[in-house]
C-alpha positions as CSV (number, residue, x, y, z in Angstrom):
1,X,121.7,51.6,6.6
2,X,118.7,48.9,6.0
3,X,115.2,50.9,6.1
4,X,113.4,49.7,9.2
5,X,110.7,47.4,9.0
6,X,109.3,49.6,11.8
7,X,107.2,53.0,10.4
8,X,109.3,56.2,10.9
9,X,106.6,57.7,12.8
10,X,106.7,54.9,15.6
11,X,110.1,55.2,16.1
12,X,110.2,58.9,16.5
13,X,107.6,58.7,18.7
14,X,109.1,56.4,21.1
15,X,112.5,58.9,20.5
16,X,110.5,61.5,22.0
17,X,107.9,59.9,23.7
18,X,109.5,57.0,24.9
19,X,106.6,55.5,24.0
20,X,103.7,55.1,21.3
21,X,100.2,54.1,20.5
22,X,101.3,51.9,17.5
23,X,97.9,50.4,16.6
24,X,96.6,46.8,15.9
25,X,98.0,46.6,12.1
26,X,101.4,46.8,13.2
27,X,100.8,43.9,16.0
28,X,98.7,41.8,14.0
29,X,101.0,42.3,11.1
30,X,104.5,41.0,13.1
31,X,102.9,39.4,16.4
32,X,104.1,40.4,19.4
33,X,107.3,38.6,19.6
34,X,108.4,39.5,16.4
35,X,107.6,43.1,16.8
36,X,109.3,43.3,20.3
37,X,112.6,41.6,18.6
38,X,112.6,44.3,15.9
39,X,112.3,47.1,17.9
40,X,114.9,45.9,20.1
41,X,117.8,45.0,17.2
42,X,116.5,48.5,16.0
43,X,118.0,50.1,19.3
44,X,114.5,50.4,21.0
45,X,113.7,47.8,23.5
46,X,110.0,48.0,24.4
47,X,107.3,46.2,26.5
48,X,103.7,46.1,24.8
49,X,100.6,46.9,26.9
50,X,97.1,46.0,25.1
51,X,94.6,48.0,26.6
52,X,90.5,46.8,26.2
53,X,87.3,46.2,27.2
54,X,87.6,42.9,29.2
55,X,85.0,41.2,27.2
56,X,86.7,41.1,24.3
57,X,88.8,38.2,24.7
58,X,90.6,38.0,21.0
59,X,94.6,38.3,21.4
60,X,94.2,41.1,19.0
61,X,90.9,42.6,20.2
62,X,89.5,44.8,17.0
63,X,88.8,47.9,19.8
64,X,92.0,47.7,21.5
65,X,94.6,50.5,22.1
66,X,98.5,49.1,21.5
67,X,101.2,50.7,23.7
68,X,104.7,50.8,23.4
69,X,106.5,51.7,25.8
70,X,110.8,51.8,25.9
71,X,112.3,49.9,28.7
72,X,113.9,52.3,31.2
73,X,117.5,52.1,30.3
74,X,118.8,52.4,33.7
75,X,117.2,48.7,34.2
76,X,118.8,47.8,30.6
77,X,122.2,48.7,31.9
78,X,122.2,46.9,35.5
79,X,120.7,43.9,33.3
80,X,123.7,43.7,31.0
81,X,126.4,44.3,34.3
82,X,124.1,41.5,35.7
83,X,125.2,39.2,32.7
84,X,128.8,40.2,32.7
């Protein structure tokens, strides 16, 4: 298997977790899009929440916390029977 572009210790947080604090490098780094698609190919569909003072109006703001969070699989699954 392909070493994820994603660092172990995000994904094993989000395997326990179901979510993680992943930080602005990682963000910044891929973009939110990007880092979303990754995550999801990788198995791990996730929503990002950016968390910061409101007068910091940067897209990546320098003090800001970086949440990922899975997406509740019960939602993924009546999704995909939605599709069908």
């Amino acid at each position: 298997m392909a070493a994820s572009k994603i660092p172990a210790w995000v994904i094993a947080c989000l395997e326990q977790y179901a979510n993680c604090a992943c930080g602005r490098d990682l963000v910044v780094k891929y973009g939110i899009d990007q880092l979303l698609e990754i995550l999801a190919k990788e198995g791990y569909p996730c929503e990002l929440e950016i968390l910061s003072d409101q007068k910091d109006v940067e897209e990546f703001p320098k003090d800001g916390t970086y949440i990922l969070t899975l997406k509740n699989r019960k939602e993924l699954d009546l999704e995909d029977l939605e599709d069908e």
